[in-house]
C-alpha positions as CSV (number, residue, x, y, z in Angstrom):
1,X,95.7,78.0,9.1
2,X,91.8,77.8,10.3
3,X,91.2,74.5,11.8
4,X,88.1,72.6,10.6
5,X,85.2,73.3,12.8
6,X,83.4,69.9,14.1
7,X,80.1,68.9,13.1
8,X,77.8,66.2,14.4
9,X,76.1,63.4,12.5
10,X,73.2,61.9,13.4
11,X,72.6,58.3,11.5
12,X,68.4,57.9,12.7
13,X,66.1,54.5,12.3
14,X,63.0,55.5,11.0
15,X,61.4,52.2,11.7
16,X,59.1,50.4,9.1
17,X,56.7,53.3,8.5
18,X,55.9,56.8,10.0
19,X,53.5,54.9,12.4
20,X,56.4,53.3,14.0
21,X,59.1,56.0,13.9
22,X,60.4,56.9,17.7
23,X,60.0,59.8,19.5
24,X,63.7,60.4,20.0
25,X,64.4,59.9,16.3
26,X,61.7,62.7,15.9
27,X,63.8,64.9,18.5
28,X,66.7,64.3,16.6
29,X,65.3,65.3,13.0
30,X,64.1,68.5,14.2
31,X,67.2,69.3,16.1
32,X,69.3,68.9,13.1
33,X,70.5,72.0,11.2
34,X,70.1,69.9,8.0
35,X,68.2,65.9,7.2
36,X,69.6,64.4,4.5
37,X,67.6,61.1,3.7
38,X,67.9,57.6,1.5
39,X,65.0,55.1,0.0
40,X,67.6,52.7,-1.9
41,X,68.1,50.4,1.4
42,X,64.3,50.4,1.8
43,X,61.1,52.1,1.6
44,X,57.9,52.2,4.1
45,X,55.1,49.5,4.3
46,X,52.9,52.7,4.7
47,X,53.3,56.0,4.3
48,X,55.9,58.4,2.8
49,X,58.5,60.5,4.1
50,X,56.5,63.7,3.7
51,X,54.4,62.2,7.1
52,X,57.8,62.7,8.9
53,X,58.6,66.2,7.6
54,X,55.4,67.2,8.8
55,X,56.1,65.7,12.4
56,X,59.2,67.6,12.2
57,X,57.9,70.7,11.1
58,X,61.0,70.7,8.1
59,X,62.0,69.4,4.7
60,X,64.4,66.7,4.0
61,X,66.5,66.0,1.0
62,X,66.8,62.9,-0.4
63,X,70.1,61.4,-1.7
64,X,70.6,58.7,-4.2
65,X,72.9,55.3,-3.8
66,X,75.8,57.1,-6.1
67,X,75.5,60.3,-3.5
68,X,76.5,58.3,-0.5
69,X,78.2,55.4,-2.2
70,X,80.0,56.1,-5.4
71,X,80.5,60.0,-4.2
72,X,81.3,58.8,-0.7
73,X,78.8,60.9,0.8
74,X,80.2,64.4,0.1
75,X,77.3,66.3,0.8
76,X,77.2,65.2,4.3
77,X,80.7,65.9,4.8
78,X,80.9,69.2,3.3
79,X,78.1,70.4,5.9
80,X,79.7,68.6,8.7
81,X,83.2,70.2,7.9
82,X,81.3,73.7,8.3
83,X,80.2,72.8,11.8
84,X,76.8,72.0,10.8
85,X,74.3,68.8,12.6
86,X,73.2,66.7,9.9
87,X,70.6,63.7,10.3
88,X,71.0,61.0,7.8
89,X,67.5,59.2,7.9
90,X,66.6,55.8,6.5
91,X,63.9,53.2,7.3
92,X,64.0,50.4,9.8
93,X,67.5,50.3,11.3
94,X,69.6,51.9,9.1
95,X,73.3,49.9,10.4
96,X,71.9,46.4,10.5
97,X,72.6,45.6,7.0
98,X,73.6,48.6,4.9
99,X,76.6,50.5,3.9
100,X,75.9,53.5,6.2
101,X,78.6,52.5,8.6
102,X,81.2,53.6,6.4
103,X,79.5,57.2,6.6
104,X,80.0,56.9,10.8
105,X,83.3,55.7,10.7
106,X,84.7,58.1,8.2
107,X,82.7,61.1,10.5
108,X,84.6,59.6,14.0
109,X,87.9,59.9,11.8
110,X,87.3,63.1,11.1
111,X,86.8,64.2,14.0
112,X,83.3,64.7,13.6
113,X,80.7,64.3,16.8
114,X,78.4,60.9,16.0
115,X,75.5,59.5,16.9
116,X,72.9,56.4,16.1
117,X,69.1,56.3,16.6
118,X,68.0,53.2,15.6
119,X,64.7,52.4,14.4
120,X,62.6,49.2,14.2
121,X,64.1,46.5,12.4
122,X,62.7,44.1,10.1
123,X,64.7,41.1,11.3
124,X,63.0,41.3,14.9
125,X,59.4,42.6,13.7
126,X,59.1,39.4,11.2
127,X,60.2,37.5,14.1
128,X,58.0,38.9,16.3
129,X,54.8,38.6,14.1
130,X,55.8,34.8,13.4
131,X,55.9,33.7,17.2
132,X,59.6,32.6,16.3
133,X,62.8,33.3,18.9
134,X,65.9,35.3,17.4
135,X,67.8,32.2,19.2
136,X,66.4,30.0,16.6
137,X,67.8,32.7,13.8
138,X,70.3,31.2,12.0
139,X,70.9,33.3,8.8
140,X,69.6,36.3,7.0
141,X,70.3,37.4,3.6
142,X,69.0,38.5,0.4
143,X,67.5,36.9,-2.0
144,X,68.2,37.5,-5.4
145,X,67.5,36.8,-9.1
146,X,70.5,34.6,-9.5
147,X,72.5,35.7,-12.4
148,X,74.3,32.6,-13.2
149,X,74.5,28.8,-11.5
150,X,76.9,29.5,-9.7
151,X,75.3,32.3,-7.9
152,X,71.8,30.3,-7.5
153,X,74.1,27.0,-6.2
154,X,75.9,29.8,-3.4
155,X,72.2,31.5,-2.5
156,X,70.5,28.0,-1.8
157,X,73.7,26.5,-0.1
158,X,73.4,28.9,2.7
159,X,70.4,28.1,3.1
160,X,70.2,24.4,2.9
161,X,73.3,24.4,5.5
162,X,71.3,26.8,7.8
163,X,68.3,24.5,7.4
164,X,70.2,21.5,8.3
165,X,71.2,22.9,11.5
166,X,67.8,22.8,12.3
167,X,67.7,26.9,12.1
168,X,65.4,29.5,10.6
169,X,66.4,31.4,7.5
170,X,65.3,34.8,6.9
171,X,65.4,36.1,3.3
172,X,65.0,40.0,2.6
173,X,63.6,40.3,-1.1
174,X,65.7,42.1,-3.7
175,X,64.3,45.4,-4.1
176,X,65.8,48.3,-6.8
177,X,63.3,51.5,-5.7
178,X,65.5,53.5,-8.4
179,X,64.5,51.0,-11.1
180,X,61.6,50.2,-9.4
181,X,62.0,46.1,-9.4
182,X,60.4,44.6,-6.1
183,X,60.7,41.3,-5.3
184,X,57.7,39.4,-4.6
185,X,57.4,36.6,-2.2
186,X,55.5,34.0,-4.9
187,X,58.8,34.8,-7.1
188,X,61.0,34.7,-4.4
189,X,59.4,30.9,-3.9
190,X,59.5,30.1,-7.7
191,X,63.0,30.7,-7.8
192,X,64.5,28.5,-4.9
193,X,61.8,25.7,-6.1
194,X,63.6,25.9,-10.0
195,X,67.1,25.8,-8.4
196,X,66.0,23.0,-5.9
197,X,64.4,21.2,-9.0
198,X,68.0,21.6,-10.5
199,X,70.3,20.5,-7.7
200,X,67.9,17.4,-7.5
201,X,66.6,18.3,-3.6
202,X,63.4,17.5,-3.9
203,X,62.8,18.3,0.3
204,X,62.1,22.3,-0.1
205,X,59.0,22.5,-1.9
206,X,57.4,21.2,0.9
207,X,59.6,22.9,3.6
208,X,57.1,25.1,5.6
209,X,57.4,28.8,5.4
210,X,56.1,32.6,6.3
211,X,55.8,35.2,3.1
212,X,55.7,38.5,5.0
213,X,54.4,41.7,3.0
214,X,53.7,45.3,4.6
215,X,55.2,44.6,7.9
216,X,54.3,47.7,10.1
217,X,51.8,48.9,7.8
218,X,47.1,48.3,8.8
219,X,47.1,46.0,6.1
220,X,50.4,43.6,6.5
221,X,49.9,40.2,5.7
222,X,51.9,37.3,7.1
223,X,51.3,33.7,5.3
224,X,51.8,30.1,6.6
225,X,52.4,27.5,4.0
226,X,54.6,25.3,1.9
227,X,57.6,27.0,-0.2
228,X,55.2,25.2,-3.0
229,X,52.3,27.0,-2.2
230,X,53.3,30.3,-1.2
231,X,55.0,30.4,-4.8
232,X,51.2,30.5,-5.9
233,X,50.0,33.1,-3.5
234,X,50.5,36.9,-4.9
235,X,50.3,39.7,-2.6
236,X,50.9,42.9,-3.8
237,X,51.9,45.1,0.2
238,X,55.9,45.8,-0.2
239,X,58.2,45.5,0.9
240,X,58.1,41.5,1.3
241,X,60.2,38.3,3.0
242,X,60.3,35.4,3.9
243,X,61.5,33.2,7.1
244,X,61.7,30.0,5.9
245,X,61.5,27.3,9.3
246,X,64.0,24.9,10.6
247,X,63.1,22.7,13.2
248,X,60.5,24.7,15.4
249,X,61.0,25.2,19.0
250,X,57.4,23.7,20.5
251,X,56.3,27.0,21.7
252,X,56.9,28.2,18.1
253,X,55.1,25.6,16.5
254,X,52.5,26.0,19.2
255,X,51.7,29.9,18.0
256,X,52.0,29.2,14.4
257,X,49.6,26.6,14.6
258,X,46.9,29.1,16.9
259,X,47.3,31.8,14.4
260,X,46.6,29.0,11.8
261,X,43.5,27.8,13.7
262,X,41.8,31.6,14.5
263,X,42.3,33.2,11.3
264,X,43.4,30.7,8.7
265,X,46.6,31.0,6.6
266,X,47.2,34.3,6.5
267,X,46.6,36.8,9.1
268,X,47.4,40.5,9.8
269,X,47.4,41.5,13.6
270,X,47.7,45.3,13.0
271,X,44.7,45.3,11.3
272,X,41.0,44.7,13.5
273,X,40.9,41.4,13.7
274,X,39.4,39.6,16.6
């Protein structure tokens, strides 16, 4: 009986836009015999995936949630089975917080080569725009449209505890690219302010806040206000979050606060400001 021959996967970061992608991801792409490639987890604050084919010099095929969730990533296999190298390319850092590591476990077990390129993440970029320390990170989830009580009271008691602690809660905001439902950081607010309303805690619609839209794109935004007032501040750059503050660190407080002073609420700094 012919024995399986053994293929290589490469799982490659492709940051949070074309502008950001790394040279070794590039390396990798073009080295593959085949780059598969997924928008469900997220999309690019600028950019499409076309600007990477054309710094690869080669086309990529995309593949949908049910490809490499509900069909367990057969496509992939099937190549890798043949012997083949496949890329499988998603933005930011594709194993942070996504289902992907199924895909390089189930390649190890096969028997498969592996290998993982990772790409800017979100997490540390809103961090690092915000002047806040990933010491002082005490949670990050998604937010979303709560589909019953129960499911709002478990969202914002995670982050109440977190809060309590005196730690910084990051929220990543739904997003369905295939239905095409982003959530926006003004909704994101009105929401926790309703269930807040509900439980009777009356302390987080003045709870200080950052709504972060576009990061890694010329024209990201990052916003310094109330949960109260960023739920009246629309901002259309996707994708958006939100790092909703603790107890500062001084030297935390102390950037916010000089950020604040030269350029006002919201500022960019990937844009030309002075």
């Amino acid at each position: 009986m012919l024995s399986m021959k053994k293929g290589h996967l490469y799982i490659v970061g492709l940051g949070l836009s074309p502008s950001m992608v790394s040279m070794l991801a590039i390396e990798t792409l073009r080295s593959c015999d085949h780059v598969f490639y997924e928008e469900y987890t997220s999309i690019p604050s600028e950019g499409s995936i076309k600007d990477i084919e054309i710094l690869t010099g080669k086309g990529f095929e995309k593949l949908s949630r049910r490809d490499l969730e509900d069909l367990s990533a057969i496509e992939i296999f099937t190549r890798l089975d043949k012997g083949e190298k496949i890329c499988l390319a998603s933005w930011g850092d594709p194993l942070t917080a996504t289902t992907h590591i199924y895909i390089a476990s189930e390649a190890v077990r096969r028997g498969h080569g592996y290998t993982y390129i990772p790409g800017i993440s979100i997490a540390t970029t809103a961090l690092g725009f915000s002047g806040l320390m990933i010491y002082r990170l005490g949670r990050v989830m998604t937010m979303v449209r709560p589909r019953s009580s129960e499911e709002a009271g478990e969202i914002y008691g995670k982050i109440r505890r977190t809060l309590d602690q005196g730690m910084h809660v990051l929220l990543l905001l739904e997003m369905d690219v295939e239905k095409g439902y982003y959530m926006k950081i003004h909704e994101a607010c009105e929401i926790l302010l309703k269930i807040s309303k509900d439980l009777g805690d009356k302390d987080l619609e003045g709870r200080k806040a950052l709504g972060l839209a576009g990061l890694g794109s010329r024209s990201q935004k990052i916003c310094y206000a109330s949960i109260k007032d960023l739920s009246k501040i629309v901002i259309e750059k996707l994708p958006q979050s939100i790092l909703i503050l603790g107890q500062p660190y001084f030297t935390e407080q102390e950037y916010i606060e000089s950020m604040v002073k030269r350029y006002g609420s919201c500022w960019s700094l990937l844009s030309s400001e002075t």
